[in-house]
SERO-4910 file (N, C-alpha, C, O; in steps of 0.05 Angstrom, whole numbers):
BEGIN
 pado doro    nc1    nc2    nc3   cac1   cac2   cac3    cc1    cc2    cc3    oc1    oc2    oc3
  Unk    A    358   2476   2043    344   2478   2017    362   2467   1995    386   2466   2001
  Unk    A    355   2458   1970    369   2447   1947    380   2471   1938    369   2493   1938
  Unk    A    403   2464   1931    421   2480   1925    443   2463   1896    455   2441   1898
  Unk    A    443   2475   1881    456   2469   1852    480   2486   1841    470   2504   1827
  Unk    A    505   2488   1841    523   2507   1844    545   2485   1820    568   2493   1813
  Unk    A    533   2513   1778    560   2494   1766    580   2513   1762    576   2537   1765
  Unk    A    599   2503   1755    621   2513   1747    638   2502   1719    624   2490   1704
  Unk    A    661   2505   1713    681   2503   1693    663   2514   1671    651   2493   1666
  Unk    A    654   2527   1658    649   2542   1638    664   2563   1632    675   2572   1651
  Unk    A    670   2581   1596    693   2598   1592    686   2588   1564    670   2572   1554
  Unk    A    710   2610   1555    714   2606   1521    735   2588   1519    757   2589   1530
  Unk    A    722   2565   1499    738   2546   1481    730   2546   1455    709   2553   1444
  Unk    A    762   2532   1443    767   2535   1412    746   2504   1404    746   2483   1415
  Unk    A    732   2513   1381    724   2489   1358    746   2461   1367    770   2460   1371
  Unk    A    726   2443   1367    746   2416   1369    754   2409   1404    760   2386   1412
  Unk    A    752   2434   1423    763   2435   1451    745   2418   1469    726   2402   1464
  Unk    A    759   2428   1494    748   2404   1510    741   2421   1538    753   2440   1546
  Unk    A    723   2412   1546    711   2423   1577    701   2408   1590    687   2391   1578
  Unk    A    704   2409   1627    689   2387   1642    675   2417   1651    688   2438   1649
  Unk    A    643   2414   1662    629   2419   1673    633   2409   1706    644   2387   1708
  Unk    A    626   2421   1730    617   2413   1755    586   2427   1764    576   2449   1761
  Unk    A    577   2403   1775    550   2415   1796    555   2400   1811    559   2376   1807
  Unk    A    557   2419   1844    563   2416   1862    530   2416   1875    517   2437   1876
  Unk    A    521   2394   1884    496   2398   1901    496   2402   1942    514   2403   1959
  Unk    A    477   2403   1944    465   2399   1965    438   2407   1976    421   2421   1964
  Unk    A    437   2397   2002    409   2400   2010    386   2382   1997    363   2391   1993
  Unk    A    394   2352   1989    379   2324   1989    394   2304   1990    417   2310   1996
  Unk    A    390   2277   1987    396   2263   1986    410   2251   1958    398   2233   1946
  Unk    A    435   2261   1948    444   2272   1930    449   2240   1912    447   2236   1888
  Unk    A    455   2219   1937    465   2194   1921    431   2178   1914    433   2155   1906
  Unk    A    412   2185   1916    390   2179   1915    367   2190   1891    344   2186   1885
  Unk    A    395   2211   1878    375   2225   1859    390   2214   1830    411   2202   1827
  Unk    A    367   2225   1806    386   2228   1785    383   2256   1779    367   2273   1787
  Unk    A    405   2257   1762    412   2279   1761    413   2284   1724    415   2268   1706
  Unk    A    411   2318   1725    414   2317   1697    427   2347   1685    426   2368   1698
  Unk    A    438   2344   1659    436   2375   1656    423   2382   1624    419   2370   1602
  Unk    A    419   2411   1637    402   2414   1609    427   2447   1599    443   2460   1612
  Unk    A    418   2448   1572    430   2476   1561    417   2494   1536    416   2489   1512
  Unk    A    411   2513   1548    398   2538   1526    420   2556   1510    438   2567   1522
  Unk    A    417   2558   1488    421   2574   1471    407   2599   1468    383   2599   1470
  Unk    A    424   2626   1461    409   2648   1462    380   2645   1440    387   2639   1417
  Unk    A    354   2648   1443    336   2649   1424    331   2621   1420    326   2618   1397
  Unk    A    330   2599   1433    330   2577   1433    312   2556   1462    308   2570   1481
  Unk    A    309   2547   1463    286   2536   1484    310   2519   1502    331   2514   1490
  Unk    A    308   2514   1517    321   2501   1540    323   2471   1531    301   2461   1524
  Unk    A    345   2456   1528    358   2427   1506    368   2399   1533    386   2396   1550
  Unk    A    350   2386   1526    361   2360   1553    388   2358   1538    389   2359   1513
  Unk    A    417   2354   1557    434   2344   1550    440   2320   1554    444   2304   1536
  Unk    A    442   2315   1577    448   2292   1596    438   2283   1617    432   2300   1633
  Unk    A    431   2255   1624    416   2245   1649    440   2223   1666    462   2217   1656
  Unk    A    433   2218   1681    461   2206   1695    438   2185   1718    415   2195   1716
  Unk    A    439   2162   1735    423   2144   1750    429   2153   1768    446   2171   1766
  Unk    A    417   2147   1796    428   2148   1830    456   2144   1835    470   2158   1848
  Unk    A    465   2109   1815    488   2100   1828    505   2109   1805    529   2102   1809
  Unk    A    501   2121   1784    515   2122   1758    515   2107   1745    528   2112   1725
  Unk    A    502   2082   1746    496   2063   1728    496   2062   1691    507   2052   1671
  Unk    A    478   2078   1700    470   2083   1674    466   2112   1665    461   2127   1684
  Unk    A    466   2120   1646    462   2150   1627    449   2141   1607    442   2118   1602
  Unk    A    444   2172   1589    433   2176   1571    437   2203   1563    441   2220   1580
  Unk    A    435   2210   1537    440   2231   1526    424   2248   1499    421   2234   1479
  Unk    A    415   2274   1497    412   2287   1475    428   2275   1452    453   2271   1451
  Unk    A    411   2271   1437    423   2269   1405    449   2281   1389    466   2271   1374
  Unk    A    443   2322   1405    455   2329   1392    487   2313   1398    503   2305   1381
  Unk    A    491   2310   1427    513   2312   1444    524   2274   1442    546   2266   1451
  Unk    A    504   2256   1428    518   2234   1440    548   2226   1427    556   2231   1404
  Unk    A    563   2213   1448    589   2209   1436    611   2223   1432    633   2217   1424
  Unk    A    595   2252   1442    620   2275   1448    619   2282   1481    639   2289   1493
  Unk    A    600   2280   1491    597   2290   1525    595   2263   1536    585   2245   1523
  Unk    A    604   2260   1565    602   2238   1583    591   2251   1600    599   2274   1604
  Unk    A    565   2241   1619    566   2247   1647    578   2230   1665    584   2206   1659
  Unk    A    582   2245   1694    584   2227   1712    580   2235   1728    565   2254   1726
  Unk    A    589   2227   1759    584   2233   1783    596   2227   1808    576   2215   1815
  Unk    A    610   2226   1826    619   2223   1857    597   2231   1869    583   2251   1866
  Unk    A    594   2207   1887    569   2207   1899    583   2207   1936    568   2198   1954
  Unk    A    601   2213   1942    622   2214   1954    625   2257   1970    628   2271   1990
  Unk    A    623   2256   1939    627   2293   1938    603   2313   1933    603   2338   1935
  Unk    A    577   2290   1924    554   2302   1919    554   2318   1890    533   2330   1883
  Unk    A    574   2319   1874    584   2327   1846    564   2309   1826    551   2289   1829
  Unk    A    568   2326   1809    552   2310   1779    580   2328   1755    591   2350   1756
  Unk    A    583   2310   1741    599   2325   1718    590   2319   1689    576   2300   1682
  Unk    A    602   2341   1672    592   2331   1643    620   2345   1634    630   2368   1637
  Unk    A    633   2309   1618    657   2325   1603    648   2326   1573    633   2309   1561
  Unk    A    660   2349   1562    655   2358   1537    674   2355   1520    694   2368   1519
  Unk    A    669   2337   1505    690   2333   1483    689   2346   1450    669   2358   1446
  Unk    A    706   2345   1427    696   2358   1407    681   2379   1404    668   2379   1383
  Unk    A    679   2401   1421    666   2427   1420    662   2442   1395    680   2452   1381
  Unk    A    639   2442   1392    630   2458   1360    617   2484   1374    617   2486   1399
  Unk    A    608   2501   1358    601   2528   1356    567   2522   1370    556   2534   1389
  Unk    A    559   2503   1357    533   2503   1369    524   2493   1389    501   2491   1395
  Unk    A    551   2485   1404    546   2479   1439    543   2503   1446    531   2502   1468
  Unk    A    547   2526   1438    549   2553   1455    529   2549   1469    510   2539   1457
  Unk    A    524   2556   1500    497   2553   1511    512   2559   1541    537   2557   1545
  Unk    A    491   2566   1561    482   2565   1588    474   2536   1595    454   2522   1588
  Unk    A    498   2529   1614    489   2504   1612    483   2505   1647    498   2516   1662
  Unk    A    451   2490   1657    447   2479   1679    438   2460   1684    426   2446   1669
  Unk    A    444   2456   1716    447   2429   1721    415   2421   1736    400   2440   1740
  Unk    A    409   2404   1740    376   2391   1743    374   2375   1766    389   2357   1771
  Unk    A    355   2381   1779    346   2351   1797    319   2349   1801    310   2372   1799
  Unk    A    302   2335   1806    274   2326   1803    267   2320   1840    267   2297   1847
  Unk    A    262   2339   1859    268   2314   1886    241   2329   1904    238   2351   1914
  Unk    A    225   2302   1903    203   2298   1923    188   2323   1901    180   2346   1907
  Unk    A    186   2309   1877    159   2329   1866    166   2354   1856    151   2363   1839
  Unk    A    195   2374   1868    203   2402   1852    221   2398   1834    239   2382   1837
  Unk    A    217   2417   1808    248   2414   1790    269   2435   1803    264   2458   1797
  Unk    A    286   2432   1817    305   2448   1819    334   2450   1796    345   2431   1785
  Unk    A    340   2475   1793    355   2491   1768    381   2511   1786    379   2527   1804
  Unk    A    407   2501   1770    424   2513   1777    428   2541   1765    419   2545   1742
  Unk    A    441   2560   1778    447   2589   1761    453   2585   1733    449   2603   1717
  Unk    A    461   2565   1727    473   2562   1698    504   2559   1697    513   2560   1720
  Unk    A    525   2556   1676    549   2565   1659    550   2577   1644    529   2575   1631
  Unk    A    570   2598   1632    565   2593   1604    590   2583   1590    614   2588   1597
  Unk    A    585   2572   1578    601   2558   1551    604   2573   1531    584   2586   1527
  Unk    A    622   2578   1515    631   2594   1484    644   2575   1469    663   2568   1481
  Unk    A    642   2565   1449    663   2556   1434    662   2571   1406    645   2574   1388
  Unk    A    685   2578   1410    687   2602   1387    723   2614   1378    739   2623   1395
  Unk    A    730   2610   1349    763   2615   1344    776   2648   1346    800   2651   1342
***
């Protein structure tokens, strides 16, 4: 079965930096894109980042462009999102996405804090 497992989330200071991991399996992992999304408490669930099959290409939420990179090892079945410039209003649960053969599958989440 699909399986979505992220990690590196914790409290960071304003301005800080964090990489995200989602570790997949159970599809054809170099065949998908991949994405992550992140909710805020009282807030609706926020596309962050989309990433291609081969990594080609991305794309990004507004709020986030030019501070987060995705990427991926397609090698390790990994997807990452590094976080750069951390403001207060990244605070969020962040999970990771895949679209495969028709279901949305959703990781447990992270959470993220950025807070002094």
């Amino acid at each position: 079965q699909v399986q979505l497992v992220e990690s590196g989330g914790g409290l960071v200071q304003p301005g800080g930096s964090l990489r995200l991991s989602c570790a997949a399996s159970g599809f054809t992992f170099s065949s998908a894109f991949m994405r992550w999304y992140r909710q805020a408490p009282g807030k609706e669930r926020e596309f962050v980042a989309t990433i291609t099959s081969t990594g080609s290409n991305t794309a990004y939420g507004d709020s986030v462009k030019g501070r987060f990179t995705i990427s991926r090892h397609n090698g390790k079945n990994t997807v990452y999102l590094q976080m750069n410039s951390l403001n207060p209003e990244d605070t969020a649960v962040y999970y990771c996405n895949v679209d495969w053969q028709g279901v949305k599958y959703w990781g447990r989440g992270t959470q993220v804090t950025v807070s002094s």
